[in-house]
C-alpha positions in Angstrom: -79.3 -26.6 23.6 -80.0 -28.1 20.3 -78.0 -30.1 18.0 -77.6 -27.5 15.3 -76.7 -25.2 18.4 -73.8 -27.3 19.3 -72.7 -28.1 15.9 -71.9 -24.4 15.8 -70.8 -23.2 18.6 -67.8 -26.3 17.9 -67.6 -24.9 14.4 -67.0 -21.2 15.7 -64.3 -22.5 18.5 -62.7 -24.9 15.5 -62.7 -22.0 13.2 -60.9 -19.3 16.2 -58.2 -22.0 17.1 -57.4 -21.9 13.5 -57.1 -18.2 12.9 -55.3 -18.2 16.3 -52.9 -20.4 15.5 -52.2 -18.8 11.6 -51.7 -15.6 13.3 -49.4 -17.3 15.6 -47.6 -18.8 13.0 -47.3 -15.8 10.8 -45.8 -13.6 13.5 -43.0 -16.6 13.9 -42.5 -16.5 10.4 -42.1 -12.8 9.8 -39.9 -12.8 12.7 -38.0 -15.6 11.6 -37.2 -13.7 8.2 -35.9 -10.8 9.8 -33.3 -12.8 12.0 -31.9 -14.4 8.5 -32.5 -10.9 7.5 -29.8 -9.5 10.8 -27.6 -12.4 10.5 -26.8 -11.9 7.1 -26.3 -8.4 7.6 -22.6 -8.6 8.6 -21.7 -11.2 6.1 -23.1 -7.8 3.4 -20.8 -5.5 5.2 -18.0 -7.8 4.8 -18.6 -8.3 0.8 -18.9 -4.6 0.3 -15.3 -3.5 2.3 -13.3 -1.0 0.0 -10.3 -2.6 -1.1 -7.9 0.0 0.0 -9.6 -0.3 3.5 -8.8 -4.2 3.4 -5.4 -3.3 2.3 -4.5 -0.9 5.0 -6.0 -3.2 7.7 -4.2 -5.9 6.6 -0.8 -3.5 5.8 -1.3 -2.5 10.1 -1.2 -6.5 10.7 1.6 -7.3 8.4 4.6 -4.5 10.0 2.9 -5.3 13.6 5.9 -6.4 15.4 3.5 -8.6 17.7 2.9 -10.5 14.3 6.3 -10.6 13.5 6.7 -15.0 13.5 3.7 -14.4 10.3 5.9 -11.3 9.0 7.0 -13.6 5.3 3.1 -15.1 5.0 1.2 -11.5 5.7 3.7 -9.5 3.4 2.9 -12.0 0.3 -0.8 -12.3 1.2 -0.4 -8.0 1.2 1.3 -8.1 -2.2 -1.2 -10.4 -3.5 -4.0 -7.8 -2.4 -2.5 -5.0 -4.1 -1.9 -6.7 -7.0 -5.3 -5.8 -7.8 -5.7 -2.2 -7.1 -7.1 0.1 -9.6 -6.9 4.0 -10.2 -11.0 4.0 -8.8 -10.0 2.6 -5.6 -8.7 5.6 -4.5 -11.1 7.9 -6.3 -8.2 9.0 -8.4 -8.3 12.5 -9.9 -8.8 12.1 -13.5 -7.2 15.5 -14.2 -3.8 14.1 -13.1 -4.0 11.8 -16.3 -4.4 14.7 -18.5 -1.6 15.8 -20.4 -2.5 19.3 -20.2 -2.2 19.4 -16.5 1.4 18.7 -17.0 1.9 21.3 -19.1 1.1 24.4 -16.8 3.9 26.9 -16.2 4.1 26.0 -12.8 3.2 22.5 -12.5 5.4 20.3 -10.4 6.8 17.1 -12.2 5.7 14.9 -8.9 2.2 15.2 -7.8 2.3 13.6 -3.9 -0.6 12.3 -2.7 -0.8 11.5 1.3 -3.2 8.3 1.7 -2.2 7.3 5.2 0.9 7.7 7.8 1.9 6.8 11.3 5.1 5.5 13.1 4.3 2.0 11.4 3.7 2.3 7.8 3.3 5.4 5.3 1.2 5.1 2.1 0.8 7.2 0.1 0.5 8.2 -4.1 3.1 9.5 -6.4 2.1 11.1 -10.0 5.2 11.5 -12.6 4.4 13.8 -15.6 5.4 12.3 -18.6 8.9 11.5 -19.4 9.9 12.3 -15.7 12.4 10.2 -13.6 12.2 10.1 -9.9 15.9 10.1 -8.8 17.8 7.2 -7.9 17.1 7.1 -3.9 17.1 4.5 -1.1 15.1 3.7 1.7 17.1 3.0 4.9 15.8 -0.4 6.8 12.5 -0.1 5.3 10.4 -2.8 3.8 8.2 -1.5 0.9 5.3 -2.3 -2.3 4.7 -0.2 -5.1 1.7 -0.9 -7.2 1.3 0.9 -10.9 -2.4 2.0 -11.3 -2.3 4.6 -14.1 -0.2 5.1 -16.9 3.5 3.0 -17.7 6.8 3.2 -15.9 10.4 1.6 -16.2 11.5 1.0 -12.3 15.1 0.1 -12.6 16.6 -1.3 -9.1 19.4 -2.0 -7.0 20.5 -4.3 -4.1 23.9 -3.4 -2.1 26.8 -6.0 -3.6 27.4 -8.5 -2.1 23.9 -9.4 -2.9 22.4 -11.0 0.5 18.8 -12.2 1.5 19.5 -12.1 5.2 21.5 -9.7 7.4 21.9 -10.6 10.9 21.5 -8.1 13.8 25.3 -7.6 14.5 26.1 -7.2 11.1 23.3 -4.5 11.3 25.0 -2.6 14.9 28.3 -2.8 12.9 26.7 -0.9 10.3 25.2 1.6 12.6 28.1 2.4 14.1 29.9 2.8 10.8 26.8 4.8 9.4 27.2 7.3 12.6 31.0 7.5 12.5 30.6 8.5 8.7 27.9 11.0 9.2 29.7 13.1 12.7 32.6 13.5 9.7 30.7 15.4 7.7 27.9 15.7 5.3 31.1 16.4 2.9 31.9 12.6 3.0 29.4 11.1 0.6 28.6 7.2 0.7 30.0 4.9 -2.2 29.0 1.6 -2.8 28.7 -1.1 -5.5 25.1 -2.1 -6.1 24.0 -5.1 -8.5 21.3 -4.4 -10.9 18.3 -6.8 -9.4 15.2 -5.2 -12.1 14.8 -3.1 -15.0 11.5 -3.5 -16.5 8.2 -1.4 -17.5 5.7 -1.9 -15.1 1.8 -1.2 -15.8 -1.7 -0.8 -14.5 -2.4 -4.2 -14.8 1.4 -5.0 -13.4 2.3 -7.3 -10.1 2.9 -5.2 -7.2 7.2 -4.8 -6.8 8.7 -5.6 -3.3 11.6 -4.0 -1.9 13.8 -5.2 1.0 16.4 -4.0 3.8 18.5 -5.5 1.5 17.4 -6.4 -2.0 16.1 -3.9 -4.5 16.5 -1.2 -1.8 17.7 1.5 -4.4 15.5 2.5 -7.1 14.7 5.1 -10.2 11.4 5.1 -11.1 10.5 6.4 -14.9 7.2 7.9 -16.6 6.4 6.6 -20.2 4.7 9.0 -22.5 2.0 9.6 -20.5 1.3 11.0 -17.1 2.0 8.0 -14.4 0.9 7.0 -10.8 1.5 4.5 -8.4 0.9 3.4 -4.7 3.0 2.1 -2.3 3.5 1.4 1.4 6.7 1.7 3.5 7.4 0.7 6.5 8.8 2.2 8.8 8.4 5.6 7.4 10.7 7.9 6.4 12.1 9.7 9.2 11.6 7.6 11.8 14.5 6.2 14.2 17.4 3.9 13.5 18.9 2.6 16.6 22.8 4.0 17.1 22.0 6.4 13.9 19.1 8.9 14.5 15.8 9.7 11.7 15.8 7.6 8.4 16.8 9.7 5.5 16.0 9.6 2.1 19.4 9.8 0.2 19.8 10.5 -3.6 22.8 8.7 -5.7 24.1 8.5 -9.1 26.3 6.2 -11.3 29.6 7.1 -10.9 31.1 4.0 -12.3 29.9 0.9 -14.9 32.0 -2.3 -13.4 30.1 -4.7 -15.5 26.6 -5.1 -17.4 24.8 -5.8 -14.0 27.3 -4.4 -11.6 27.9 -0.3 -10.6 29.3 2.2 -8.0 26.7 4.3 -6.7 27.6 7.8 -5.1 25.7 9.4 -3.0 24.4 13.4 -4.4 22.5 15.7 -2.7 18.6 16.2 -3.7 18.9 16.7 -7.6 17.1 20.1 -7.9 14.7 19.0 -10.7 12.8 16.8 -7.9 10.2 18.7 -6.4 6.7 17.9 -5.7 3.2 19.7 -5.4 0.5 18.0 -3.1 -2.8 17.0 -4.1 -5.4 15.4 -1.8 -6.4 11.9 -1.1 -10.0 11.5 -2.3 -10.6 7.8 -1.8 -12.6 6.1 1.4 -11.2 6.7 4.8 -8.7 5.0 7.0 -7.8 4.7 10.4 
């Protein structure tokens, strides 16, 4: 073999070990991108969560009695995330802010919207034509947030007097068995009770979310503006389900029978005022569960 024979046959095998190896590295390199490609993948999921869907997970967590020792920390963190909810969240019905909706013949004057219930929590989406008042009601045991996303409404609320943060368990047996005595008497023998005022303000779209307690704000009236108004909220446990020594949670209506003071009344209790009635409409928004 001659020189110049040699010189190329090494200048073919330098020149296939290159290709080779650039093939080589190319196929790495594409596969490399796609891993970055599938590991960021979940991080995009994440990001792109519905807010109502992060809400409602984290709404499960919060009433979760095996997460009860976090209870205070997870309702705050929960009222923080709904603190930003809008009307788009839920793929509101636009119609429902029309004023001429309200004004068909046979219109309800409370638009109820089911978003999501099971034994732990219920939430759901009221609609109050304008100038409407949702009666003064309570909401027995029950932990609950109510977040304005359309329209303007006064929410004026009550907490039983003596005003208390904490009520211990056998203050709450003591109560139950008073609470069953009173109802085998009679549906006849209405509850009284003086209530201190603890809120009376307009609430917004762009409002905070309002907390009620067991115990503090626990009766409320709840007031459409001029225009048609909505709002969200989550209670829990749902109406209707069990009190220990009592039976079903029911929703009771009361009135004012009695001014003691500029902050201090006597509630009644009345049966469902007949002007409260709703219609349904569905829930449009992304789905839970």
């Amino acid at each position: 073999m001659t020189f110049v024979d040699r010189c190329t046959l090494l200048s073919s095998r330098v020149f296939s070990t290159f290709l080779i190896r650039n093939k080589f590295l190319c196929k790495n390199t594409s596969r490399f991108h796609m891993d970055i490609k599938n590991e960021t993948k979940p991080t995009m999921e994440i990001t792109n969560i519905p807010p109502i869907v992060s809400i409602y997970r984290h709404a499960m967590r919060t009433f979760d009695d095996n997460f009860k020792m976090d209870f205070t920390t997870n309702l705050n963190k929960l009222k923080s995330m709904m603190d930003h909810l809008k009307a788009e969240d839920f793929a509101f019905d636009n119609s429902l802010n029309d004023i001429e909706t309200w004004r068909q013949p046979l219109k309800a004057p409370c638009t109820y919207i089911k978003v999501f219930e099971d034994y732990q929590i219920n939430m759901s989406i009221f609609v109050l034509k304008p100038g409407f008042r949702m009666p003064l009601h309570d909401h027995p045991r029950m932990h609950g947030l109510l977040k304005v996303i359309t329209g303007a409404v006064n929410i004026r609320s009550f907490s039983e007097y003596p005003l208390t943060e904490q009520v211990s368990s056998l203050d709450l047996k003591v109560r139950a068995r008073f609470e069953a005595a009173r109802l085998a008497r009679g549906i006849h023998r209405r509850r009284r009770l003086f209530a201190e005022v603890t809120a009376d303000r307009v609430c917004k779209a762009n409002a905070e979310t309002c907390i009620l307690t067991p115990t503090i704000s626990n009766y409320h009236e709840i007031e459409a503006l001029d225009m048609p108004a909505a709002f969200f909220d989550i209670l829990s446990p749902p109406y209707d389900t069990m009190i220990e020594g009592i039976g079903p949670r029911r929703c009771r209506y009361y009135e004012v029978a009695n001014v003691i003071s500029s902050n201090l009344v006597e509630l009644e209790e009345i049966e469902v005022p007949k002007c409260f009635y709703c219609d349904q409409a569905p829930y449009l928004g992304p789905t839970l569960a």
